[in-house]
C-alpha positions, 0 to 999 in steps of 0.5 A: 910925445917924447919926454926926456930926462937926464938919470944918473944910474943908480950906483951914482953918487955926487962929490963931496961938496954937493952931497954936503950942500944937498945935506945941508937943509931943503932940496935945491930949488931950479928956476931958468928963463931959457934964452928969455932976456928982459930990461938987460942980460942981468934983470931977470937973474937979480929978480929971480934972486930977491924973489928966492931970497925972499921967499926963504930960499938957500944960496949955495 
């Protein structure tokens, strides 16, 4: 098996905006469906967003 991962090297710093965001409280939470599509292009996204804003999660 073969995992693969996208590093940054080591000397690698983000910009100024995302290292605010990131400072800024909890680390960022990624959740994706891959080309899953259910009930319109537009359903799984919403869900996703009540159920994260529910649950305490940060918008960007």
């Amino acid at each position: 098996m073969r995992l693969l991962a996208a590093v940054p090297p080591p000397s690698w710093e983000p910009g100024a905006r995302p290292a605010e965001f990131l400072g800024a409280g909890p680390p960022p939470v990624f959740a994706g469906f891959g080309s899953f599509v259910a009930g319109g292009p537009e359903h799984p996204s919403a869900l996703l967003v009540k159920a994260f804003r529910t649950a305490g999660g940060r918008d960007p």
